[in-house]
N, CA, C and O atoms as a MOPAC input file, in Angstrom:
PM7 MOZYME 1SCF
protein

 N     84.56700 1    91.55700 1    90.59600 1
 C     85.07000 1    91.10300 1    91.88100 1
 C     84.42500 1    91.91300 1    93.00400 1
 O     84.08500 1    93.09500 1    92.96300 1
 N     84.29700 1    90.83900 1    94.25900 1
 C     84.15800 1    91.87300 1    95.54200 1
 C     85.19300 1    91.71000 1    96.35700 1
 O     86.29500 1    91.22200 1    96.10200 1
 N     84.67100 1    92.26100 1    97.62000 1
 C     85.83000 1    91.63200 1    98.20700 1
 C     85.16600 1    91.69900 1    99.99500 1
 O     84.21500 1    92.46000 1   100.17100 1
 N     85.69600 1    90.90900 1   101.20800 1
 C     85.22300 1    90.89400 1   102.29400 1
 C     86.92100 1    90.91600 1   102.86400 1
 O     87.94800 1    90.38300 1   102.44400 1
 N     86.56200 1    91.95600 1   104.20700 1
 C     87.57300 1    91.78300 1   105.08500 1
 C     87.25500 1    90.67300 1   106.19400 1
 O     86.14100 1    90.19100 1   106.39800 1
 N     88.25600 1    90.40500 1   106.77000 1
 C     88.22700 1    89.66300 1   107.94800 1
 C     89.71600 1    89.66000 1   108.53700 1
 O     90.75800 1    89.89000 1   107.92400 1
 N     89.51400 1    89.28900 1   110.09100 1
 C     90.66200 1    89.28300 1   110.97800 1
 C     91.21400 1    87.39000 1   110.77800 1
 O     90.80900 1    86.39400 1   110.17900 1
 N     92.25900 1    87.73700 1   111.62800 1
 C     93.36000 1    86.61000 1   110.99400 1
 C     92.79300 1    85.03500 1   111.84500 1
 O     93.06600 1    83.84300 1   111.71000 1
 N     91.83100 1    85.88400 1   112.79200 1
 C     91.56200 1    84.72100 1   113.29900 1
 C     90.11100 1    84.31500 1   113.09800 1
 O     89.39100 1    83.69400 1   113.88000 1
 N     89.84500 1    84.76700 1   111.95300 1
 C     88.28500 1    84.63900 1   111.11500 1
 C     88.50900 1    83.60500 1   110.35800 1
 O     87.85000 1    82.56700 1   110.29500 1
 N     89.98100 1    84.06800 1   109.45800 1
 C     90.55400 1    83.64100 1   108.53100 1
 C     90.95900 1    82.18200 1   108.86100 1
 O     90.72600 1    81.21700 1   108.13300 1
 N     91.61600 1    82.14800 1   110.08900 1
 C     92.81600 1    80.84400 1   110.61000 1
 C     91.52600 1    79.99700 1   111.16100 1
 O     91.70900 1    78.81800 1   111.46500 1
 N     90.22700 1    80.57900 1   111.29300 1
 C     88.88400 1    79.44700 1   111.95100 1
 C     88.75000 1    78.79600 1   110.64800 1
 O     88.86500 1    77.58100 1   110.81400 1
 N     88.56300 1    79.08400 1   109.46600 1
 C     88.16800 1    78.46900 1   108.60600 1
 C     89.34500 1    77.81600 1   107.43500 1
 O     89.09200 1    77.70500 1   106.23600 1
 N     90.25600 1    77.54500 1   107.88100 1
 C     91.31300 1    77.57200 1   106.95800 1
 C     91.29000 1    75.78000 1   106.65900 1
 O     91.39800 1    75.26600 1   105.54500 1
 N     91.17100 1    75.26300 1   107.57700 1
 C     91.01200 1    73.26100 1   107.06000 1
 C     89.30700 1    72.99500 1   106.48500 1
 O     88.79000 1    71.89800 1   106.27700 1
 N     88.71700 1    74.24900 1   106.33100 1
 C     87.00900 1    74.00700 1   105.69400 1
 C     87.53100 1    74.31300 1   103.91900 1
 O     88.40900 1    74.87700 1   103.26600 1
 N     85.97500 1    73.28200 1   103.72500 1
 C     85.97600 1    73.98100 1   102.09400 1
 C     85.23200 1    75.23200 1   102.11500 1
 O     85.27900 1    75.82800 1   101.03800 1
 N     84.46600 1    75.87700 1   103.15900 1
 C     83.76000 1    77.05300 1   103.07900 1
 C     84.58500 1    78.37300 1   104.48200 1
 O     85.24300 1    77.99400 1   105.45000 1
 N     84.34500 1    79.49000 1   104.23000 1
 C     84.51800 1    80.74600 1   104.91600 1
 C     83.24400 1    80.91900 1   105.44800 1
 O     82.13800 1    80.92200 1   104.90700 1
 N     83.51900 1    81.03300 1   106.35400 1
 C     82.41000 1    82.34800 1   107.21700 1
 C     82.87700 1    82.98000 1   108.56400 1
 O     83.56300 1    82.53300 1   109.48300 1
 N     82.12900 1    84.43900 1   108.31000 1
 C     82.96600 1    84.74300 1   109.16400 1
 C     82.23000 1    84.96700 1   110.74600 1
 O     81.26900 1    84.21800 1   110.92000 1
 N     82.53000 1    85.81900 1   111.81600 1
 C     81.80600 1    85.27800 1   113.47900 1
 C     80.59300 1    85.63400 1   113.28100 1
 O     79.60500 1    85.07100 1   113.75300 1
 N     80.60200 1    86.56400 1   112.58900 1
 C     79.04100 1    87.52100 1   112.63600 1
 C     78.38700 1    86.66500 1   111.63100 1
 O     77.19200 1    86.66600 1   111.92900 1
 N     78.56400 1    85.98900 1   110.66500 1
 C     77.58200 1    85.28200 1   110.16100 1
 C     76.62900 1    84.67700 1   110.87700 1
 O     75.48900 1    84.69800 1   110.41200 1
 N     76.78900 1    84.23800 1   111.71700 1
 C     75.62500 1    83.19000 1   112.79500 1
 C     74.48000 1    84.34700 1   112.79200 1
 O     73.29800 1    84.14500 1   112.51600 1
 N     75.00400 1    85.48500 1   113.12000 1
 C     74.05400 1    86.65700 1   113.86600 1
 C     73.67100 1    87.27600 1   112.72800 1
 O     72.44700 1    87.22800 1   112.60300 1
 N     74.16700 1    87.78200 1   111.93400 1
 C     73.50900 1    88.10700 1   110.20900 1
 C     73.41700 1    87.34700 1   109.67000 1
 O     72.36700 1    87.96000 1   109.47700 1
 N     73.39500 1    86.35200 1   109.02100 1
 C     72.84100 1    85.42400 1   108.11700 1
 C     73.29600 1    86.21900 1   106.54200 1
 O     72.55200 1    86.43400 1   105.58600 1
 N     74.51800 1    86.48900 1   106.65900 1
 C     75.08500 1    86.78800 1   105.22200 1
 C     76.25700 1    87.08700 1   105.65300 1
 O     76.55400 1    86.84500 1   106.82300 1
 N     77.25000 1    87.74000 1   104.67800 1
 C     78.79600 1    88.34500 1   104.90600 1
 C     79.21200 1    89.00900 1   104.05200 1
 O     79.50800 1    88.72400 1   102.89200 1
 N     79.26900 1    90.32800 1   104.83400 1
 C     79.59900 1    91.43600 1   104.42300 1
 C     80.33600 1    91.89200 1   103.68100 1
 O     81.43500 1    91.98100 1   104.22800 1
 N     80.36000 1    92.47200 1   102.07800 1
 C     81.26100 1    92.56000 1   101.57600 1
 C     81.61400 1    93.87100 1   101.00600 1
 O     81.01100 1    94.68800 1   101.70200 1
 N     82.15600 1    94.37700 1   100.26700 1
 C     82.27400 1    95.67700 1    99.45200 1
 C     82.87700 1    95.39700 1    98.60900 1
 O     83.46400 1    94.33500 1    98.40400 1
 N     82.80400 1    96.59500 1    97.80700 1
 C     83.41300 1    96.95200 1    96.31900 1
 C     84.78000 1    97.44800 1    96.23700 1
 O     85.14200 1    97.79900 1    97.36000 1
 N     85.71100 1    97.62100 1    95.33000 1
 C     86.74000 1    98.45000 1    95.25500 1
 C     87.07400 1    99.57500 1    95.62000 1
 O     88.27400 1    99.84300 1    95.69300 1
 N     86.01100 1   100.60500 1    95.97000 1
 C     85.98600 1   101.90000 1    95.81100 1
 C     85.70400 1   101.78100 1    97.48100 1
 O     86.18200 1   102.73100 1    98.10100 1
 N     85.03400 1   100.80800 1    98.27400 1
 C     84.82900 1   100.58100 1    99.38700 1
 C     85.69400 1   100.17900 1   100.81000 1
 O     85.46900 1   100.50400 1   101.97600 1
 N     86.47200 1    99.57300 1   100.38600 1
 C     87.83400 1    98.85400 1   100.68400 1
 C     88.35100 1    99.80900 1   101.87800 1
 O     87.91300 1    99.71400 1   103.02400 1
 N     89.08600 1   100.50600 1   101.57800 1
 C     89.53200 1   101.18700 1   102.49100 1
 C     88.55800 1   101.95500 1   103.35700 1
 O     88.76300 1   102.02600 1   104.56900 1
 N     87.83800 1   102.35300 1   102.97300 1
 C     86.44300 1   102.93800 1   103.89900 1
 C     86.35100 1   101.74800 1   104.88100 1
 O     87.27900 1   101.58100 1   105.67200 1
 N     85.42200 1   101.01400 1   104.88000 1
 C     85.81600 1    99.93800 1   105.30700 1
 C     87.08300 1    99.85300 1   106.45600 1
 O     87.15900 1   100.55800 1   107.46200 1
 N     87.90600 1    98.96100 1   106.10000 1
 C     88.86700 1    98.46500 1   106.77900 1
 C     89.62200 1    99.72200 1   107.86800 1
 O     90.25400 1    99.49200 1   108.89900 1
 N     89.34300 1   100.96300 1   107.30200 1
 C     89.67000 1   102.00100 1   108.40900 1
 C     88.77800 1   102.39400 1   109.36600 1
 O     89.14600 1   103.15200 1   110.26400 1
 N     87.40600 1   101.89600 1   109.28900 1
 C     86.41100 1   102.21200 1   109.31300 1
 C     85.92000 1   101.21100 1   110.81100 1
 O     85.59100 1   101.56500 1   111.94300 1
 N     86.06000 1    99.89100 1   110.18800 1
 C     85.55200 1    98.76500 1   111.29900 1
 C     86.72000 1    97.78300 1   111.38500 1
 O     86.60600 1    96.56100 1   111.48400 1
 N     87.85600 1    98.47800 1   111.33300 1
 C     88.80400 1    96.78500 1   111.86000 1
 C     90.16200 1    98.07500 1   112.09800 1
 O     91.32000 1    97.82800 1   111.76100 1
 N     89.73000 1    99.47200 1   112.74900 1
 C     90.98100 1    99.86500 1   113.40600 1
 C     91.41800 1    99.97300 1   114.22700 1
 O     91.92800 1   100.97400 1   114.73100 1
 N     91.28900 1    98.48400 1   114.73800 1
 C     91.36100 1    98.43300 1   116.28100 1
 C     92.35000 1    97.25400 1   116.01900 1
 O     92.84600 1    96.72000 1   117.01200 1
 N     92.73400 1    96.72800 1   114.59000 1
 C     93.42000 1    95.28800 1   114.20900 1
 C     94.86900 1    95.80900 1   113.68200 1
 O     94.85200 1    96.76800 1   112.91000 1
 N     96.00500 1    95.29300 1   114.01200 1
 C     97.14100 1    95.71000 1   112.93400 1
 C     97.82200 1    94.78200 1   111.61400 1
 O     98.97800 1    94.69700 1   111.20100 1
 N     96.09100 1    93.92300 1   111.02100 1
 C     96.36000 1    93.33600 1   110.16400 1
 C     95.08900 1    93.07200 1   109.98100 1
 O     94.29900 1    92.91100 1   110.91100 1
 N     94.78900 1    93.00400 1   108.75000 1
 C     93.68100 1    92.02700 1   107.95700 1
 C     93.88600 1    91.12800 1   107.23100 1
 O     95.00200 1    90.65600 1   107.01400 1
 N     92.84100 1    90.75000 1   106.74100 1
 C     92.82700 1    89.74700 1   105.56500 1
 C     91.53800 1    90.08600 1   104.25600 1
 O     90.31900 1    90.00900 1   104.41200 1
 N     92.20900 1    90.42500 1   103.12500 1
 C     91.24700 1    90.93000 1   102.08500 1
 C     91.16500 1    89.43100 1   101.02300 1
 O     91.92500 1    88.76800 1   100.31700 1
 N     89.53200 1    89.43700 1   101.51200 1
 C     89.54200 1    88.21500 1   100.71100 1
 C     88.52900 1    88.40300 1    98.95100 1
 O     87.32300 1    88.63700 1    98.86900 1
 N     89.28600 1    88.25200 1    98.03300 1
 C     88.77600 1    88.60400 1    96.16400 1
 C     87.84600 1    87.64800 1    95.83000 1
 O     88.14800 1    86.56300 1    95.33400 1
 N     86.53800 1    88.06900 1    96.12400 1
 C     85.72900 1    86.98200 1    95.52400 1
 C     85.22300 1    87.26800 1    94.12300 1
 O     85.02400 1    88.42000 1    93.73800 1
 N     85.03000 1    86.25000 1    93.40600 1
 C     84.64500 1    86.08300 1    91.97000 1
 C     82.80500 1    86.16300 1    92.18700 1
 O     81.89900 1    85.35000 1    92.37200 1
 N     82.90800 1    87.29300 1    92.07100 1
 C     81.14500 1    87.60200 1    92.59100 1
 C     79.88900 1    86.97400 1    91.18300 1
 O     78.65800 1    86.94900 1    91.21500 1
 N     80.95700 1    86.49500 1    89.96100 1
 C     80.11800 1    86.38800 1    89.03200 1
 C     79.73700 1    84.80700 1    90.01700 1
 O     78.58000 1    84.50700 1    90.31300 1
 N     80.73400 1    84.10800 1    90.33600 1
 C     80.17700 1    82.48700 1    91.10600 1
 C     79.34900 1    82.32200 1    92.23900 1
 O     78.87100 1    81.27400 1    92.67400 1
 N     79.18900 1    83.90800 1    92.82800 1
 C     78.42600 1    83.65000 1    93.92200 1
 C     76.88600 1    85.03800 1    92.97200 1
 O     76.33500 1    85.80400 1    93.76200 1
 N     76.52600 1    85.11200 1    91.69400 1
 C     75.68000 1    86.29000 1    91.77000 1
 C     74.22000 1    85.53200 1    92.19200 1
 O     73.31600 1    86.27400 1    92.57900 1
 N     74.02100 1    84.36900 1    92.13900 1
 C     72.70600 1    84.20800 1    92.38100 1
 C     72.46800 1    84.49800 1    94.00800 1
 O     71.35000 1    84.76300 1    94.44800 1
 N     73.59700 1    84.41700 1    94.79900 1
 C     73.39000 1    84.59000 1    96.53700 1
 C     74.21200 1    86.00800 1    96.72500 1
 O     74.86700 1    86.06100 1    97.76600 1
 N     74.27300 1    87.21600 1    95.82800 1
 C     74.43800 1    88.27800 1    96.31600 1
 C     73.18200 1    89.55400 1    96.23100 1
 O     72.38700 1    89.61500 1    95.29300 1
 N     73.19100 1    90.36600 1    97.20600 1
 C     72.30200 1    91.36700 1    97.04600 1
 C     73.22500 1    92.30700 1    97.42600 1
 O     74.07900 1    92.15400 1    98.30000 1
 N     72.92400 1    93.88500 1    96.34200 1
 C     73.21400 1    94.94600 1    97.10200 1
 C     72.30200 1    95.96600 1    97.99900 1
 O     71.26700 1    96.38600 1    97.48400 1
 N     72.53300 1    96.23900 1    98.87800 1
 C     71.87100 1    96.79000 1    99.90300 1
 C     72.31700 1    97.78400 1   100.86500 1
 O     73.54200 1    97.82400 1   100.97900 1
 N     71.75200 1    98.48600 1   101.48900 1
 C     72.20500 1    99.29400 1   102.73100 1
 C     71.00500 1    99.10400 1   103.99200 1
 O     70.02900 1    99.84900 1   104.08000 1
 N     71.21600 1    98.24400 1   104.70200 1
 C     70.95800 1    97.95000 1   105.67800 1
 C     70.51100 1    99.06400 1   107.04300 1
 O     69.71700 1    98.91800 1   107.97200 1
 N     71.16900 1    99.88100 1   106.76200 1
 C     71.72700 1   100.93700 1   107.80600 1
 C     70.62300 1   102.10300 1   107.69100 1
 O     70.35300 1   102.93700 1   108.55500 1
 N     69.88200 1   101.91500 1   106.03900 1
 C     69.22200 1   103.12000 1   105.17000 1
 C     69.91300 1   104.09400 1   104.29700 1
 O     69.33000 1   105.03300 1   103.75500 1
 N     71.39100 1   103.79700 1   104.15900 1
 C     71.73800 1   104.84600 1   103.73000 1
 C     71.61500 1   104.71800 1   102.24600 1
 O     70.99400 1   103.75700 1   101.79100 1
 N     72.20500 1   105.68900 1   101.37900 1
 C     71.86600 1   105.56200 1    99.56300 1
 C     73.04900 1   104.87600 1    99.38900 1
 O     72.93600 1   104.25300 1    98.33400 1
 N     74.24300 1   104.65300 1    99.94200 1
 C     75.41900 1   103.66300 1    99.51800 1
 C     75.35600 1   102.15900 1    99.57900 1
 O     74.89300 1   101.79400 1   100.65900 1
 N     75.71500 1   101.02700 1    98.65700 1
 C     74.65700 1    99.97800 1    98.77900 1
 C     75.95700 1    99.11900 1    98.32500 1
 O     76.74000 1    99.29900 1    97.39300 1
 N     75.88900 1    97.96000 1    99.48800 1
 C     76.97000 1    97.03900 1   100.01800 1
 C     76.92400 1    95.98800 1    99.52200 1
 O     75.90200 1    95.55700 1   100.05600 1
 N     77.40200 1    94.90400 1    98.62400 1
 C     77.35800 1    93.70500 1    98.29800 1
 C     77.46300 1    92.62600 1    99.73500 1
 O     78.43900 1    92.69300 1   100.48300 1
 N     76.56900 1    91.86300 1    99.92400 1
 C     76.38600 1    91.16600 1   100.97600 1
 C     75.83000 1    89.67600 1   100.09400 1
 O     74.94700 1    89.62100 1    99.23900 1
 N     76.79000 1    88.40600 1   100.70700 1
 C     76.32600 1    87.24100 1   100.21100 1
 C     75.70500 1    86.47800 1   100.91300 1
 O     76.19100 1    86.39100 1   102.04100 1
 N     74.66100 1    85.76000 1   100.70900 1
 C     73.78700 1    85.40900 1   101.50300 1
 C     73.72600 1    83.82900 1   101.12400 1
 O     72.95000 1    83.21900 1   100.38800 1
 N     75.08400 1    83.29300 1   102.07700 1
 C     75.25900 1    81.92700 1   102.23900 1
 C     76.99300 1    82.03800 1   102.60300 1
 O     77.90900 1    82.80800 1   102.31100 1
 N     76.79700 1    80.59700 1   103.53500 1
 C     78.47700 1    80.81400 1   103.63300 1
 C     79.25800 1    80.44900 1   102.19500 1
 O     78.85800 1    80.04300 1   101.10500 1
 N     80.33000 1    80.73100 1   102.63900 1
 C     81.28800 1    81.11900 1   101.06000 1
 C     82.56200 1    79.99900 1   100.53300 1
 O     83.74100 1    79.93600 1   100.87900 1
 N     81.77500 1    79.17700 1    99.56100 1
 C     82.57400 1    77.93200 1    99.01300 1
 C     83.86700 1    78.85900 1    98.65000 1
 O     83.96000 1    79.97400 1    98.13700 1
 N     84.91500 1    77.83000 1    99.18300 1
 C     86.51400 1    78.64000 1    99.26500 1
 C     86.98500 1    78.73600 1    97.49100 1
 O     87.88000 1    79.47600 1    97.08100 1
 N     86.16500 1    77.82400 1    96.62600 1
 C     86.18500 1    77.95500 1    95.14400 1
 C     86.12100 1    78.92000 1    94.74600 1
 O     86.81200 1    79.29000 1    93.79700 1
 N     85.00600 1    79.86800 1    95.52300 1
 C     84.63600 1    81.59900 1    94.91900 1
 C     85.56700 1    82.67400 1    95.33300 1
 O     85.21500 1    83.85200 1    95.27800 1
 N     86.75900 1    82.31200 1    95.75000 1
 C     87.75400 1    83.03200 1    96.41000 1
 C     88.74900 1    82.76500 1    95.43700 1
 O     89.13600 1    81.64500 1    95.10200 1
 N     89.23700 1    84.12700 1    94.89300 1
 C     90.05000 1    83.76300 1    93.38500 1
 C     90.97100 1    84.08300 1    94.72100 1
 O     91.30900 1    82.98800 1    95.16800 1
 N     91.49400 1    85.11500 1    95.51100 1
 C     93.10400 1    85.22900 1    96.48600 1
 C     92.52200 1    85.84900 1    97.82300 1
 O     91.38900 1    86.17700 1    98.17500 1
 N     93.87000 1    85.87400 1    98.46600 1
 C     93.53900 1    86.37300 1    99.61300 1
 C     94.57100 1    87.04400 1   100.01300 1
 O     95.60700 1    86.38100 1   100.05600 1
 N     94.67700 1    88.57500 1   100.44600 1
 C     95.70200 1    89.01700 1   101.09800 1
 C     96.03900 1    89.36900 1   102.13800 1
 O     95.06300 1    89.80400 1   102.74800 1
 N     96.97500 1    89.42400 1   102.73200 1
 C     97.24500 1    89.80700 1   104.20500 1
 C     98.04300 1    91.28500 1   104.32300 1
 O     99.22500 1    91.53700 1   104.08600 1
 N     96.95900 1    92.16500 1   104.77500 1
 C     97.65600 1    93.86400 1   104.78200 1
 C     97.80100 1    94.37000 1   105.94200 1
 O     96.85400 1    94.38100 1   106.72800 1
 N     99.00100 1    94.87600 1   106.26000 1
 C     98.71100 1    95.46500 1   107.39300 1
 C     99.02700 1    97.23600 1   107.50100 1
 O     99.38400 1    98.01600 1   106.61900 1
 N     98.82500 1    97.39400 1   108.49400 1
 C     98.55700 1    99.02100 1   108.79100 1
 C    100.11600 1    99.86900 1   108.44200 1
 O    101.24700 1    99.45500 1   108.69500 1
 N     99.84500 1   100.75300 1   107.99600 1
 C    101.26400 1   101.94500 1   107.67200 1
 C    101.75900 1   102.06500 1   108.80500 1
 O    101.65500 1   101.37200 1   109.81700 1
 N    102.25100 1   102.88900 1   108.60700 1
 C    102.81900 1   103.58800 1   109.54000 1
 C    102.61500 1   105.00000 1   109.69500 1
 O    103.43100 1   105.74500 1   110.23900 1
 N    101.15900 1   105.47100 1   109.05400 1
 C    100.25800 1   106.17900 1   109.67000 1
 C     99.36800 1   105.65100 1   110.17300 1
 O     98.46900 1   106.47800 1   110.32500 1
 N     98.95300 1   104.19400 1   110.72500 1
 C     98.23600 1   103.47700 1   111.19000 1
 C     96.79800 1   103.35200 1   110.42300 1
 O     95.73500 1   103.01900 1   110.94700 1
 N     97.01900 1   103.69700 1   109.07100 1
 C     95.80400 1   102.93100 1   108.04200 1
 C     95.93000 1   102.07500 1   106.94700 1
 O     96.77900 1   102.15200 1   106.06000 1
 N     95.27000 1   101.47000 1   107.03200 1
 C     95.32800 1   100.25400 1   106.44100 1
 C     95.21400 1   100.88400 1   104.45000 1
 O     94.13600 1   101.37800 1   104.11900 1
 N     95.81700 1   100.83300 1   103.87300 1
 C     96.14000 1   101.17500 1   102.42800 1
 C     96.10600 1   100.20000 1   101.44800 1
 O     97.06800 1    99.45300 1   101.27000 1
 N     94.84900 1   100.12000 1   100.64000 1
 C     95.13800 1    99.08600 1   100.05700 1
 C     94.80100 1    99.60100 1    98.48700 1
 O     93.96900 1   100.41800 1    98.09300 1
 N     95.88700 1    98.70600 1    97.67500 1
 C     96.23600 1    99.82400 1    96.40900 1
 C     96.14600 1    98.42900 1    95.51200 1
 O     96.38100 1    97.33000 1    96.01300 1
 N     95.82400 1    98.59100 1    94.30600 1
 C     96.00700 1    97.67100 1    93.23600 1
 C     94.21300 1    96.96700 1    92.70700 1
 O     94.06300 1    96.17000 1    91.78200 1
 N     93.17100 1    97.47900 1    93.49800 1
 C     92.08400 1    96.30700 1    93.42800 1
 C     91.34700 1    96.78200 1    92.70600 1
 O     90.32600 1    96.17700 1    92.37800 1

């Protein structure tokens, strides 16, 4: 599994499509995803400015021919990024987390 965050109104744009994508796709031409171990890095990282997300579980074996891992940035840590928008089929769930009440986003179980 991977997994991609997005805000609720990433989420609520694409919700009557059979596909996801999210704003920045137009401008990257893929969508950004991470690993388990990534997750919270992440979501504390670039969406703490939100008091909710949306963690969406993709079945990365259905999307492996349109994933690459990479670091973009140069660094040695290397990001699963899918490169096509995302048939809502390859989305085994989706959750909606929001921030503690130390104001980080905690996400446990993945």
């Amino acid at each position: 599994m991977i997994y991609h965050i997005c805000t609720e109104a990433e989420w609520q744009n694409c919700l009557s499509l059979e596909i996801y994508f999210p704003s920045r796709y137009e401008n990257d031409n893929f969508i950004h995803c991470s690993t388990a171990k990534q997750i919270e890095k992440i979501a504390n990282t670039h969406y703490k400015n939100e008091s909710t997300i949306y963690l969406l579980i993709i079945d990365d074996r259905l999307e492996k021919t349109h994933i690459k891992y990479e670091n973009l940035d140069g660094g040695k840590e290397l990001f699963p990024h899918i490169y096509r928008e995302l048939p809502k089929s390859s989305i085994s769930s989706v959750q909606k987390i929001s921030k503690k009440a130390n104001q980080q986003f905690q996400i446990i179980n993945q």
